[in-house]
N, C-alpha and C positions, 0 to 999 in steps of 0.2 A: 596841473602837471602837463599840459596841451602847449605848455611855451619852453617846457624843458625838448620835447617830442621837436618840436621848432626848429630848436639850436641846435640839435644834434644830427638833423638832416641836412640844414645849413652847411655844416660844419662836414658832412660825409663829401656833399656837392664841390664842396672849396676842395676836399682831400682827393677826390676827386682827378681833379687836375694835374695832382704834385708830381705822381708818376710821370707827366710828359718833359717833367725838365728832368729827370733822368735820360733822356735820348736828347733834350735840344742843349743841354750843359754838356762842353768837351771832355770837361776834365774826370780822371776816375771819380768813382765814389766814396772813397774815403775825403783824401780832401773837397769834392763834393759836397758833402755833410760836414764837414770841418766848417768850410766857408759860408755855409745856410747857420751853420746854428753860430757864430761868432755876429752875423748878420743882425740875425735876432733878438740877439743878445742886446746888440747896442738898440738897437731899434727899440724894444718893448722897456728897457731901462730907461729911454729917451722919454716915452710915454707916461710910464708909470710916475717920475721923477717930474714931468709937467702936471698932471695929477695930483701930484704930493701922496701918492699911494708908494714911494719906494720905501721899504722900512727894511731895516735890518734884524735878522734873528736870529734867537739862541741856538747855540753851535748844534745843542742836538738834533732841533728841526732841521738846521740847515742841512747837515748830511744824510741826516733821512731823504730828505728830498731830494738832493743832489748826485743820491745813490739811485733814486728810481732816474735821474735826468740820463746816467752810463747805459741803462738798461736801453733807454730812448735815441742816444745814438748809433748803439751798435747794431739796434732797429732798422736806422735809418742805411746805414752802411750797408748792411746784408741785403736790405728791401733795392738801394738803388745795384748794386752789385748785381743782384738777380736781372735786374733790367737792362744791365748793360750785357751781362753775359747772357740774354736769348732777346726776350722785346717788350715793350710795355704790358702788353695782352697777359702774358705769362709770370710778370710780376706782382702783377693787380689780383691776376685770377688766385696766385698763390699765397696772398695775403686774406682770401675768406677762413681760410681754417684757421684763423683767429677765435672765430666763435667756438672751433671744436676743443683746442686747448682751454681756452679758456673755461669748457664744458668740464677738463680733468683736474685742470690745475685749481680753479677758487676753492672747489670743496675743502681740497687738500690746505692753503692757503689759511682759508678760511675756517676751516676746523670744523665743518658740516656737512652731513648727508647730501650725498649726490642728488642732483636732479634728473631722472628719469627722460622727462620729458626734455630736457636741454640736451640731453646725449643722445637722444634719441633725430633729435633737431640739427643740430650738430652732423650726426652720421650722413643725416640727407647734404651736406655741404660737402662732406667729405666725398660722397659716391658722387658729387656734381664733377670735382675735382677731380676724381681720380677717369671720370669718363672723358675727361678734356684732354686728361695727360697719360693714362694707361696706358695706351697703344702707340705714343710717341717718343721717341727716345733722341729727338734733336737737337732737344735743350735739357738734358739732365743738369748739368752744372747749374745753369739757371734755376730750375725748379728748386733743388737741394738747396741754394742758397734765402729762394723766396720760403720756405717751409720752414729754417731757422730764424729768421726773420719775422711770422707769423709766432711761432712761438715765443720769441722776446716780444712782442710786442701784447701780446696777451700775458705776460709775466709784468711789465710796466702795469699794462692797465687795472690789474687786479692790486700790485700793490702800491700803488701813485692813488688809487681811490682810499685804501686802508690809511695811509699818512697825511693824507687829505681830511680824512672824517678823527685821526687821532690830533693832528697839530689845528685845525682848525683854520688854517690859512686860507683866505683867498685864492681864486683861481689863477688869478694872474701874475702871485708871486707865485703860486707852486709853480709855474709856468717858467717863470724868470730862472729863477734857481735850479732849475731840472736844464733849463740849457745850458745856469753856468758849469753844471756838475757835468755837461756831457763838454760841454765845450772844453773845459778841463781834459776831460782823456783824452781826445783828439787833439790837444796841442800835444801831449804826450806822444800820441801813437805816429802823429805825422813824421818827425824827425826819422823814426823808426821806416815807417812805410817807405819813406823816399831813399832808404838807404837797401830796402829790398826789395824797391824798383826803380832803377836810376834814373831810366828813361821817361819814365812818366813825370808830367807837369804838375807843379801843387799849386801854380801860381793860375787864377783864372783870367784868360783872354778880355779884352775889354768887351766883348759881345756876352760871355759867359757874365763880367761883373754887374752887366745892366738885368741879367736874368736871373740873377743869386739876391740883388736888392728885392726884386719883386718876390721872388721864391720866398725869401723870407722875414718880408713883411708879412703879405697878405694871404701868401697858401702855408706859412707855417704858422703864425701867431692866430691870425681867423679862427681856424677849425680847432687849433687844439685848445682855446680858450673857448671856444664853445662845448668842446668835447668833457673839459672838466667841469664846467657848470652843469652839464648833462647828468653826467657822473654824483652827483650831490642826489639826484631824487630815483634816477633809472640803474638800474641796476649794471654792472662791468659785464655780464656776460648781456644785456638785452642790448645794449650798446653796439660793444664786440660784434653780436651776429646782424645787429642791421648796420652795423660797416663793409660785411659783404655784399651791399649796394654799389658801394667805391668803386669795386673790378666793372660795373657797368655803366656807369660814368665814365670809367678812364678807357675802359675798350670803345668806347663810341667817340671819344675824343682822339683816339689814336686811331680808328679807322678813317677818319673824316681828316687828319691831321699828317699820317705816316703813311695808309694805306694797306694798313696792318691788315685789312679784311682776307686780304688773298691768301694769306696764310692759317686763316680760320678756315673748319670742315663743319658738317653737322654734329658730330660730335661735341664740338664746343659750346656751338647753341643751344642743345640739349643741356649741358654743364651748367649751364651759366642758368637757364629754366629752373633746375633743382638748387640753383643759389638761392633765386630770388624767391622759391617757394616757399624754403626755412625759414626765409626773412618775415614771408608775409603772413606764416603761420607761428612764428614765436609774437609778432606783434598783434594779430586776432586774441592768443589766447590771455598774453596779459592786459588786454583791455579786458576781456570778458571776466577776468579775474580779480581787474580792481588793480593792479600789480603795476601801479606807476612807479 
């Protein structure tokens, strides 16, 4: 199980990153994410299809799957949305409470007794969070939209593992299919968006289209196909809460890259200490438990 644990840090490192082309991409974040997962799309089909891994599937799997892919982009939308409306720091940091939803929602999902110890785990994420952002009120718009955000994205992951373990597919088609399904609404919602904002651009700048091939090749297809492989033996919430890792890879990438630092206080340092504590004390107790 030490090469599942592998792929899924991998996989945090590469996610890592994705937050920074939310500030170096122009365009909003809907078409933003329109144009990542349409990218993907062709890309990981181009693979699979050289592979001879493309297979087609029975309509029920496919919109199973393709129902958790909407969940994935509206993920995406809200998570880059937050970062355009305050800064990287505040997108990443509001994407740990991933693990704390994900703490309320599987039980329920999943139809079992809550765990204790993961809510309790969980709470320490949340008091990191709420010490980072309690007393600031400069990016509310932002936060609110990363805290939506966090919550779909802990509703995918709980149920993208559940139709994962019932249809039995591979990772790399649940992968493929979850983008055509998001990529699907997003052609829908685009027409729509650009008619309730005129002014903004849907078309990406050629500096933007050499950054959206790379976005979604290697920082979309990488991590989340590690992340479902992950998902087969580790558990959606142990996953979940050591992807609050992410906010410190991408805040160390954005200070070093934007200069984000000067807008960080001790406060935050402190926050981001009780992120990585949760991390480090859910993955102590499921080794000592056996609990790959």
């Amino acid at each position: 199980m030490r090469n599942s644990y592998i792929r899924l840090h991998i996989s945090i490192l590469l996610a890592g990153a994705t937050g920074l082309f939310g500030r170096l991409i122009s365009i909003n974040e809907l078409p933003l994410v329109h144009w990542r997962v349409l990218f993907a799309t062709l890309t990981l089909a181009i693979v699979l299809a050289m592979q001879k891994k493309l297979h087609r599937l029975p309509t029920r799997h496919l919109l199973q799957i393709a129902g958790c892919g909407l969940l994935l982009s509206i993920h995406w939308v809200f998570f880059y949305g937050s970062i355009k409306a305050a800064n990287v720091s505040i997108g990443a940091v509001c994407f740990a409470l991933v693990g704390f939803f994900t703490a309320l929602l599987e039980p329920l999902i999943s139809r079992h007794r809550p765990s204790w110890r993961e809510l309790l785990l969980s709470l320490i994420t949340v008091a990191g969070v709420v010490l980072i952002f309690g007393l600031d009120s400069r990016y509310r718009w932002g936060i609110a939209l990363g805290c939506i955000s966090s919550f779909l994205y802990a509703l995918f992951s709980i149920t993208s593992k559940k139709v994962q373990a019932s249809t039995g597919h591979k990772s790399s088609t649940m992968l493929l299919y979850e983008l055509v399904g998001g990529g699907i609404l997003l052609s829908m919602l685009s027409p729509i968006y650009g008619q309730l904002f005129p002014s903004v651009s849907l078309l990406p700048t050629p500096h933007d289209f050499l950054l959206l091939m790379v976005f979604a090749s290697i920082f979309t297809i990488g991590p989340f196909l590690l992340q479902l492989q992950a998902l087969r033996s580790i558990s959606a919430f142990t996953v979940n809460l050591s992807y609050n890792l992410e906010p410190v890879y991408t805040i160390s990438l954005a200070m070093i890259l934007f200069g984000e630092s000067r807008e960080l206080n001790n406060a935050f340092w402190m926050g981001i200490t009780l992120i990585v504590l949760s991390v480090l004390l859910q993955t102590f107790f499921n080794f000592k438990a056996n609990k790959y």
